[in-house]
C-alpha positions in Angstrom: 91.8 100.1 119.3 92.9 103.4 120.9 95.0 104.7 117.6 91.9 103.8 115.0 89.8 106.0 117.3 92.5 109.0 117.7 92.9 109.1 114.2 89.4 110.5 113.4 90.6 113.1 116.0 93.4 114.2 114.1 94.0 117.5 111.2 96.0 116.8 108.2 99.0 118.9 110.4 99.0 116.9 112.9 99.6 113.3 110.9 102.6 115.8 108.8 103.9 116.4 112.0 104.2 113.2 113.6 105.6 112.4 109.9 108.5 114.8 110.9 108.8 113.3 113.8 109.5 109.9 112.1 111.4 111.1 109.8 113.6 112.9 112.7 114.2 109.5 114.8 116.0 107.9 111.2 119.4 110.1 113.1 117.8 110.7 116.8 116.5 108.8 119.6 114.8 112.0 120.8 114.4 114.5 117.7 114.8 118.2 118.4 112.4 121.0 117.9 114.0 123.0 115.3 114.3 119.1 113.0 110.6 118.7 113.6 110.0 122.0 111.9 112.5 121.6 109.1 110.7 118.2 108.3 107.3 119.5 108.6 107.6 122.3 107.0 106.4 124.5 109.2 107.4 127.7 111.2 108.4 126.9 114.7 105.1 128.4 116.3 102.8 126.4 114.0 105.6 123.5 115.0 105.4 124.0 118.6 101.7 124.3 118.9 101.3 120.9 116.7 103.3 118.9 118.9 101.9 120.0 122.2 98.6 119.1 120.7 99.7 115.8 119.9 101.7 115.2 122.6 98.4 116.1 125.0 96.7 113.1 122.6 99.3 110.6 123.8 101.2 110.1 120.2 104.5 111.4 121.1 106.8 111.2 124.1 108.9 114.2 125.2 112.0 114.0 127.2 112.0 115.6 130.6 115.6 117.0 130.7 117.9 119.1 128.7 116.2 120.9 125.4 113.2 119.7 124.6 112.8 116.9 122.1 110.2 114.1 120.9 110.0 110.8 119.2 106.8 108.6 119.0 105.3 106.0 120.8 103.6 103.1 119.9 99.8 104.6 119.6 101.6 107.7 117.5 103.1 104.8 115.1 99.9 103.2 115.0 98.1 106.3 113.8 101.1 107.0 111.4 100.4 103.1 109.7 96.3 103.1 109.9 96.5 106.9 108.7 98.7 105.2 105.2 96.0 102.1 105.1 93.1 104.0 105.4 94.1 106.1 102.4 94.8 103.4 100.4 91.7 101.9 100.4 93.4 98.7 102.2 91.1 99.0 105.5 87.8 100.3 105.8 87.3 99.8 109.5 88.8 97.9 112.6 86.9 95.8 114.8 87.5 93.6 117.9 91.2 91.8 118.8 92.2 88.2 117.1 94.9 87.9 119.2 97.6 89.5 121.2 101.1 88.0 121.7 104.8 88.9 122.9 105.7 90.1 119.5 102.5 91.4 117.4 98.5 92.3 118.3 96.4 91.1 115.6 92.6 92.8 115.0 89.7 91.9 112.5 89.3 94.9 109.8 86.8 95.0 107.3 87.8 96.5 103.5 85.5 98.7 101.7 84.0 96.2 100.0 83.0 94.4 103.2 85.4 91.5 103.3 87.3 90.4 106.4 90.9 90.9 107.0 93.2 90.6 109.7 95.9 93.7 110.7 98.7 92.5 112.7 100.7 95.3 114.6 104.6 94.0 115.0 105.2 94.8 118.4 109.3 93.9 119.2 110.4 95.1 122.4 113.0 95.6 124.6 112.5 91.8 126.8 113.2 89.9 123.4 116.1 92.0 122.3 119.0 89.3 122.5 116.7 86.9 120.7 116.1 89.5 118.0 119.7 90.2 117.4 120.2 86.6 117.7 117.6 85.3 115.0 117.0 87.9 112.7 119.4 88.8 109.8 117.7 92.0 109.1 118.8 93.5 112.7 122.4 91.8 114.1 124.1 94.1 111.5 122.3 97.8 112.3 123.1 99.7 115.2 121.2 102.8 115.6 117.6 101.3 115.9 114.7 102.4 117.6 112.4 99.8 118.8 109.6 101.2 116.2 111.9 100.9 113.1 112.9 96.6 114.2 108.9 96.1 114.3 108.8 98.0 111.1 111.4 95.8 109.6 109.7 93.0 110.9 106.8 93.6 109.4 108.2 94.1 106.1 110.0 90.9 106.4 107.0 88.9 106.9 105.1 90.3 104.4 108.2 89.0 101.8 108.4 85.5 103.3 103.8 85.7 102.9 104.9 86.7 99.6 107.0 84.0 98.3 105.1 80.9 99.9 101.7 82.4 98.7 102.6 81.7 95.4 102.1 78.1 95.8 98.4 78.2 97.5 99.2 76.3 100.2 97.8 76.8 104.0 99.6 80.3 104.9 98.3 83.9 104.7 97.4 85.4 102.0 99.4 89.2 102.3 97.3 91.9 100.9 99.5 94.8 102.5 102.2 96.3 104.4 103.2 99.8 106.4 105.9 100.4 108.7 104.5 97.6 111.7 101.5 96.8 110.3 100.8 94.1 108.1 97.2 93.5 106.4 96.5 89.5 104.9 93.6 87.8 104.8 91.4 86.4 107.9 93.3 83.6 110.6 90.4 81.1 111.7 91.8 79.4 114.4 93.4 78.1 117.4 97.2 77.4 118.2 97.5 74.0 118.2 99.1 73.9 121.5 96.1 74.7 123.2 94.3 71.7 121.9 94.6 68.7 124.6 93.7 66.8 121.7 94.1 66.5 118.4 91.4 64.4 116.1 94.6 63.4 113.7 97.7 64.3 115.0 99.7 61.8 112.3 97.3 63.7 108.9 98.4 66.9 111.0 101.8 66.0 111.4 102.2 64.6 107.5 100.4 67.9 106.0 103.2 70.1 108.1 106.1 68.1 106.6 104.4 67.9 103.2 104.4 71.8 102.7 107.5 72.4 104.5 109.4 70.4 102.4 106.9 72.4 99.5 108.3 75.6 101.4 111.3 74.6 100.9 112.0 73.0 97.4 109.5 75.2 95.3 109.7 78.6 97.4 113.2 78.3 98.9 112.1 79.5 102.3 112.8 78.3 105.6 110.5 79.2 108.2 112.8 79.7 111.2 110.6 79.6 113.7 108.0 76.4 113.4 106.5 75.1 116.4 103.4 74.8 118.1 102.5 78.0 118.6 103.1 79.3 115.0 100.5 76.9 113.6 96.7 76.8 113.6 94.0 74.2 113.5 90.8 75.7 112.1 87.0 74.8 112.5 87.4 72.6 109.5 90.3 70.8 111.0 92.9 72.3 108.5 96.0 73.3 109.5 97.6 77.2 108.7 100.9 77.6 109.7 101.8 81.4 110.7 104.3 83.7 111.8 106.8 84.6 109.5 109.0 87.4 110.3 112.1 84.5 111.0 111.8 83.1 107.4 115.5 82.7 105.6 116.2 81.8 101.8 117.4 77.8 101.5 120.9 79.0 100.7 120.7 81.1 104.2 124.4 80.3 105.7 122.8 78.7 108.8 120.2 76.8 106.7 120.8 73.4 108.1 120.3 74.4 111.9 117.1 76.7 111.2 115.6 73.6 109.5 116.9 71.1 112.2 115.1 73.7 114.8 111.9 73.8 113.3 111.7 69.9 112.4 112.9 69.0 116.3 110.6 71.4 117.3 107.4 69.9 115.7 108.3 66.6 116.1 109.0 67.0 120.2 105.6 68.6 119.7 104.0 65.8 118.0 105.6 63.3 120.0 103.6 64.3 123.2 100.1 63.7 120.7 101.2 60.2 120.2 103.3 60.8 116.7 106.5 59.2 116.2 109.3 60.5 113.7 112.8 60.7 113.1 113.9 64.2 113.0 117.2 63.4 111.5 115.3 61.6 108.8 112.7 64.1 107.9 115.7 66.5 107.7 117.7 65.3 105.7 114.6 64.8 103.1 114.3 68.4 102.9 117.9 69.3 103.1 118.4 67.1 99.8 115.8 69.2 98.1 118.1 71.8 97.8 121.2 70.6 95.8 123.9 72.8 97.8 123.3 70.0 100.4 123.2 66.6 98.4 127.3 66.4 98.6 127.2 67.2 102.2 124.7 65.0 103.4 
């Protein structure tokens, strides 16, 4: 991972000023020198000469007309959340890639006492914009945002939905940590089951999904928002652990009764096509019950 190896690179004045930087882009897309310095505390030649050297790195990105100005890019945000992780004692070391998807790139770590983690980057960017604003209440309303600061709230929402439905032991990630994008829980074993062909018992698989949604749901009040067959793993064992959830929404969620009817048409269509036959409407309006705001409406 590029950022895990720049950061043994780096001085303690170079992590404050990309910190300055950060702290810059809360007001600008493309910070100005004499901000940088204010934040960093540091005269504008000491200022100047930091963020050419990190710039030279790759950690910043400097605009090309006009007076000259910086924000971060993605490795200088990485360095900025490994840099936090590492000092807390949450990460010891990062080894090779889980997984990489549209939205997040997942690595095995080790802690410094030798047990394996996993540290998923949030990675939102500008191709899945209208789904972001769409789907996710902790965006629609904000309108200066950098493309950082949405994976940062990202991550920070899925570590509060991991949270909540951890509580009750069930098969979900256990969430040990969270800085700006990143996100530290405990190891995913496993394959998407959408890349399985076949499945050895797609109608135990099926029934164990409902069973904790409907555990989601009535004991955590969470919805997950964004269930289907690619946010849900089948491990060696043959157990299920159901992933992904930056989408989550409380039960009481003003659009609760769609969210669920997505993720319940969305596994059963899924299911369907392994030989599993359901009624969606059914199984929905089971777990829409569970919350008493619906049992009038229903």
């Amino acid at each position: 991972m590029k950022a895990a190896k720049i950061l043994h690179e780096l001085e303690k004045e170079d992590i404050r000023i990309l910190a300055a930087v950060e702290l810059g882009m809360k007001k600008h897309e493309m910070v100005p020198i004499k901000h940088i310095s204010f934040f960093a505390r540091f005269d504008l030649e000491e200022t100047e000469y930091r963020l050419d050297r990190v710039h030279k790195i790759g950690l910043l990105q400097r605009n090309k007309v006009g007076s000259v100005a910086y924000c971060l890019n993605s490795e200088g945000y990485d360095v900025l959340a490994l840099h936090t992780l590492f000092s807390k004692g949450h990460i010891e070391s990062i080894g090779p890639s889980l997984g990489k998807g549209k939205e997040s790139d997942v690595y095995r770590c080790l802690t410094k006492d030798n047990i394996q983690v996993a540290l998923k980057l949030h990675r939102l960017g500008q191709t899945s914009f209208r789904n972001i604003r769409k789907f996710r209440s902790y965006v629609e309303d904000r309108t200066h945002t950098s493309w950082l600061y949405i994976s940062r709230l990202s991550a920070k929402r899925e570590y509060e939905g991991l949270n909540r439905v951890y509580k009750l032991h069930l098969r979900t990630p256990k969430p040990i940590a969270q800085n700006r994008h990143a996100l530290v829980m405990s190891i995913i074993q496993g394959e998407e089951i959408s890349k399985f062909d076949e499945l050895n018992n797609p109608a135990q698989h099926f029934n164990e999904i409902i069973r904790e949604y409907k555990l989601f749901f009535s004991e955590a009040h969470v919805i997950h928002g964004d269930l289907c067959e690619f946010n849900i793993l089948l491990n060696p064992d043959d157990q299920i652990l159901i992933i992904d959830w930056p989408q989550w929404e409380d039960w009481n969620h003003p659009n609760a009764k769609e969210l669920v009817t997505r993720d319940i048409t969305n596994l059963c269509a899924f299911f369907k096509k392994k030989g599993v036959e359901s009624n969606p409407d059914e199984i929905i309006q089971d777990i829409l019950v569970l919350n008493p705001k619906f049992r009038t409406n229903l």
